[in-house]
NUMIMAR-724590 format. One record per residue (C-alpha): residue number from 1; x, y, z. Coordinates in steps of 0.5 Angstrom, whole numbers. Layout:
num	u	v	w
NUM	X	Y	Z
...
***
This chain:
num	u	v	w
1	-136	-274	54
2	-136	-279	50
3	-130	-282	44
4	-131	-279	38
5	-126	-283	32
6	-119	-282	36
7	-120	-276	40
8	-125	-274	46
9	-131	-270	44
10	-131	-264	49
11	-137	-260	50
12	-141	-255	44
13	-134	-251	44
14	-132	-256	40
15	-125	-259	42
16	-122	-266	41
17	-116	-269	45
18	-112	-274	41
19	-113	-282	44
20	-105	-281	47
21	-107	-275	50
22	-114	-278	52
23	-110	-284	56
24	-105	-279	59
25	-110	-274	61
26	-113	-280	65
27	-107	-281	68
28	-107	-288	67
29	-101	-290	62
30	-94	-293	65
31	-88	-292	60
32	-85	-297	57
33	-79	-294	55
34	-74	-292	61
35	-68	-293	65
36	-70	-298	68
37	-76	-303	66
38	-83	-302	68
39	-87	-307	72
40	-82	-308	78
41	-83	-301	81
42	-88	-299	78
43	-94	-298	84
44	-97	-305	84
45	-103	-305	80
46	-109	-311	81
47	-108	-316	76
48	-102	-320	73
49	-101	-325	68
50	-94	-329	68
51	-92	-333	62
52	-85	-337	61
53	-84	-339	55
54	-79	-344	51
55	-75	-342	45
56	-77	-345	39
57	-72	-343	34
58	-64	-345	36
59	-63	-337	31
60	-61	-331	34
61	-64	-327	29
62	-70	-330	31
63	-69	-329	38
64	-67	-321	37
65	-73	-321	32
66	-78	-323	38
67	-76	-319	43
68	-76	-314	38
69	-83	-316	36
70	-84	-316	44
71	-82	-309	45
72	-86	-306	40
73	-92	-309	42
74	-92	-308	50
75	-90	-300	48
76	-96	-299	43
77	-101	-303	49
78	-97	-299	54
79	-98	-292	51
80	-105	-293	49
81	-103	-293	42
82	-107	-300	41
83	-114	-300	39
84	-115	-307	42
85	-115	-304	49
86	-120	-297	51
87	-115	-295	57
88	-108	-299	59
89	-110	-298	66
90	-103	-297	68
91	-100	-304	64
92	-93	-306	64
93	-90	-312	60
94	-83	-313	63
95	-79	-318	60
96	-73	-323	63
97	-68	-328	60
98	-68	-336	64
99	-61	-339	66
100	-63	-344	59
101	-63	-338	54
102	-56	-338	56
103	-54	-345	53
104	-50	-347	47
105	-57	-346	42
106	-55	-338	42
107	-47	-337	42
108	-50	-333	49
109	-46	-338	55
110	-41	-333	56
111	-45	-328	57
112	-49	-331	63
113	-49	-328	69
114	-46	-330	75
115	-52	-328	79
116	-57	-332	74
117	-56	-338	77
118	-61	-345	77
119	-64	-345	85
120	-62	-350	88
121	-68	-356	91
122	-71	-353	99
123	-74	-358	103
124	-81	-358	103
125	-81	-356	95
126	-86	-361	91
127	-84	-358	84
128	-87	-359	77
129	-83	-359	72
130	-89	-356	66
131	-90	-351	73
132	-82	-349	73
133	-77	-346	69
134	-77	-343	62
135	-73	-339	57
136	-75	-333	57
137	-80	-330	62
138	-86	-325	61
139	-90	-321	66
140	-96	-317	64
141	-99	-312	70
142	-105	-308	71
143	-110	-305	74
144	-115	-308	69
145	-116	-316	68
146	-118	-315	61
147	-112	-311	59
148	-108	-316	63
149	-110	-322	58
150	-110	-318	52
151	-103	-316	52
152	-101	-322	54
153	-105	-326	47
154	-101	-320	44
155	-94	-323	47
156	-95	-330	45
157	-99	-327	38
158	-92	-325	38
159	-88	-331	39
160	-91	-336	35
161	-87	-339	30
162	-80	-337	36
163	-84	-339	42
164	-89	-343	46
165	-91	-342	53
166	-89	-347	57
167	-93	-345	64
168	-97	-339	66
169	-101	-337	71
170	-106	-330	73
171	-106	-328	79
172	-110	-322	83
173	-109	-317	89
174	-115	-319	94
175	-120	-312	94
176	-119	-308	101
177	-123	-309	107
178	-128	-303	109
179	-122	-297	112
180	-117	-301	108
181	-117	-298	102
182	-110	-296	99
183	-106	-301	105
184	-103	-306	106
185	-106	-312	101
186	-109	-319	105
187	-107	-326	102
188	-111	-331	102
189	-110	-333	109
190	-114	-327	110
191	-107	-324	113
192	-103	-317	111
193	-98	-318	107
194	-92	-315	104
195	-92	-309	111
196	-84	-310	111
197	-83	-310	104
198	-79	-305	101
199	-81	-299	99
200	-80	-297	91
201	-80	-290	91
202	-74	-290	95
203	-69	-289	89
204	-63	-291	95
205	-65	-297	96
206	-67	-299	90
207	-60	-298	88
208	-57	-302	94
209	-63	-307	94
210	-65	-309	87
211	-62	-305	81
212	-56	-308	77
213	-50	-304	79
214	-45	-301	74
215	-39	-305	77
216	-43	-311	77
217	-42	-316	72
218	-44	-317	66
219	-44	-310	63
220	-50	-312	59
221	-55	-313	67
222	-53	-305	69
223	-60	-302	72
224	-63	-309	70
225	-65	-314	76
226	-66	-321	77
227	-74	-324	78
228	-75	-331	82
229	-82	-333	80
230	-85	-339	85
231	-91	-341	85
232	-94	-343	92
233	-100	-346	94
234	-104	-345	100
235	-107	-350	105
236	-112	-344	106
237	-118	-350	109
238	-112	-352	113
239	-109	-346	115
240	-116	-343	117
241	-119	-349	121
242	-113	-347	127
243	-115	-342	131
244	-114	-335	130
245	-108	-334	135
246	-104	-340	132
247	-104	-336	125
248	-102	-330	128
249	-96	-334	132
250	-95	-337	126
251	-94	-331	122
252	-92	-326	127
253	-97	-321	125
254	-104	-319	128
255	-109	-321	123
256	-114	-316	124
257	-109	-310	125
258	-102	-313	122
259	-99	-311	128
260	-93	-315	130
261	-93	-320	136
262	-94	-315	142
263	-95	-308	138
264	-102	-304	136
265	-102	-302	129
266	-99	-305	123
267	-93	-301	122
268	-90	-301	129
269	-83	-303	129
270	-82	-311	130
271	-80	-314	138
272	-75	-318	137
273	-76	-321	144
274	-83	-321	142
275	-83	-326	136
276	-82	-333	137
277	-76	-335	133
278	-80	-339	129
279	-86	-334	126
280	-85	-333	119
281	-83	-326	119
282	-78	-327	124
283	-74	-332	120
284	-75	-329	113
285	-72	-322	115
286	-69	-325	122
287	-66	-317	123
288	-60	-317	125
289	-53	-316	121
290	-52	-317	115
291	-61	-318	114
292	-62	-311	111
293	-58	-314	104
294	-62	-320	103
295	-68	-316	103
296	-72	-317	97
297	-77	-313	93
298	-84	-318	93
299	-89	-317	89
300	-93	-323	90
301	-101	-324	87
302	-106	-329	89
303	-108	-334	85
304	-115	-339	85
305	-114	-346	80
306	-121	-348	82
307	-122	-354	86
308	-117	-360	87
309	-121	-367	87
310	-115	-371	89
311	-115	-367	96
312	-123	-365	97
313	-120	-357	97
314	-121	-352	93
315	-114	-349	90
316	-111	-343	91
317	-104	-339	94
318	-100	-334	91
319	-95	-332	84
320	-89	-330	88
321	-85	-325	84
322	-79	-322	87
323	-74	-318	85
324	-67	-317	87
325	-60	-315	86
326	-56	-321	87
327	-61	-328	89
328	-55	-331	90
329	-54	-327	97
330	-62	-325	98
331	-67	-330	96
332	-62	-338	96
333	-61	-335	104
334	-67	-333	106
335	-72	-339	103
336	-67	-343	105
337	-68	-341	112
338	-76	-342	111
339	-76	-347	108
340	-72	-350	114
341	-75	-347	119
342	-81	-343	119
343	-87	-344	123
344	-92	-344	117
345	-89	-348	112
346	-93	-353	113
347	-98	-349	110
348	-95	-348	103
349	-92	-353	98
350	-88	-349	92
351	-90	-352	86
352	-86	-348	81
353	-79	-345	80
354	-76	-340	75
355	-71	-334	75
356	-69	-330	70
357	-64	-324	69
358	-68	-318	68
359	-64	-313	63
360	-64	-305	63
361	-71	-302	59
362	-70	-300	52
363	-70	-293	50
364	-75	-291	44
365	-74	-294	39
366	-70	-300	42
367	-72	-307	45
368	-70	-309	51
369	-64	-314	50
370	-61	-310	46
371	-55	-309	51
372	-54	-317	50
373	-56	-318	42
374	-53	-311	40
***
């Protein structure tokens, strides 16, 4: 079986499958186009590149051209439709707009969501300000680093001469340990993380937890979402060189297994009584009322930036991207309460910050933003 032009040779018998059809049948392509856009519950894929970008032009024309420019791209890339990529491996390109898109350069201040707000400084935070905010934020993901870095050069091919990068970061799921193939991902601490996540296919609760609702407001957010990027590093040498049972007290979780304190398999319901009031899963998500609505859909990935001569380490940590209905009400509390009183905080030092407004997918022949800019 071997490609032949644009299709796929199949046997003597002598049929060709065309290169949308190929893709399709592999089943490796995730639509750009939809109610909602792709790469938020999309089934987390490998690799991601994440990109914010400052605004070049003070034109709104050349703003509703790039996102246009974007559209068209990510879909093409997406559906298997580009020749610079065999296979989409699952990609998604999903776009967002920053609290700064909205000043006077655009005539969009009125339009500023409530929600989009600008995070407030957290104790503990070493923030950079070429590691922090942006205009517009691009996140590509897939199940192939390659493709990752191919739609992302296309993303800012595209952007040239509207935008440049202001800060990017790659970022990667660590492969599963023998018999975990399909679980729960580790970071680089070596421990499960994300157990506790919400699920994705559960429509309800992604209405509830993450989609903009149609009584929301503004009008032009509906199915969209908000996405708060951190970029954290990881004292890994540190966190390492402490016995096994002081991380396990330090997150809640057993490292081999991801149960919690006092249980036997990952999955096992938390005990409350059990967990010390200072175990990182505990003051993230403290389960009690009014806990169930912060809850936020993470989809965090490791990242490596080589070695750090200042410190002697190697430095690593983790892209945190999560996705939520309103941040004022799911991430400001919860990191507020880790930033005060988790037990692993001083293993972690934010050192970027962004947010940006997640608008609704775009229907074919549409580009996303075009409830706002028409």
């Amino acid at each position: 079986m071997g490609t032949v032009g644009g299709g796929l040779a199949l046997g003597a018998g002598g049929y060709q499958l065309s290169r949308d059809q190929e893709v399709q049948a592999a089943g490796r392509v995730v639509p750009f186009h939809g109610t909602h856009q792709a790469g938020i519950t999309t089934r987390q894929q490998k690799h991601a590149q994440f990109a914010a970008f400052d605004l070049e032009t003070t034109d709104r024309h050349d703003l509703r051209s790039l996102l246009r420019r974007w559209s068209t791209e990510a879909a093409a890339l997406a559906g298997g439709a580009d020749a610079r990529i065999d296979d989409p491996a699952a990609l998604t390109v999903t776009i967002g707009f920053g609290p700064s898109m909205f000043d006077e350069r655009f005539g969009l201040a009125d339009d500023r969501p409530h929600a989009l707000i600008d995070i407030p400084p957290f104790e503990h935070d070493q923030l950079v300000a070429e590691r922090s905010l942006g205009d517009l934020g691009v996140q590509v993901c897939a199940d192939d680093k390659a493709v990752t870095l191919v739609a992302m050069r296309a993303m800012v091919a595209a952007a040239k001469g509207t935008a440049r990068v202001r800060w990017a970061k790659a970022g990667f799921l660590r492969d599963p340990l023998p018999g975990e193939e399909g679980g729960t991902p580790r970071n680089l601490f070596g421990f499960k993380d994300g157990t506790n996540n919400l699920d994705p296919t559960d429509d309800a609760r992604m209405r509830r937890n993450v989609w903009v609702g149609a009584a929301d407001s503004p009008a032009w957010m509906a199915n969209g979402t908000y996405l708060v990027a951190r970029q954290i590093h990881m004292d890994v040498v540190g966190f390492l060189a402490e016995p096994v049972a002081e991380g396990e007290r330090a997150i809640g979780r057993m490292k081999a297994s991801g149960a919690p304190l006092g249980q036997q398999h990952e999955f096992d319901p938390v005990i409350v009584a059990d967990q010390p009031v200072d175990t990182h899963i505990m003051v993230a998500n403290p389960r009690r009322t009014g806990s169930e609505d912060e809850r936020i859909l993470r989809r965090g990935y490791n990242f490596s930036d080589g070695f750090d001569p200042e410190v002697n380490q190697p430095v690593g940590g983790l892209l945190f991207l999560c996705y939520q209905r309103d941040p004022r009400t799911q991430f400001v509390p919860i990191q507020r309460r880790l930033a005060h009183g988790d037990r692993l905080q001083h293993h972690l030092f934010p050192r970027g910050s962004a947010i940006f407004a997640v608008p609704p997918g775009a229907p074919a022949g549409g580009y996303v933003g075009e409830t706002l800019l028409g």
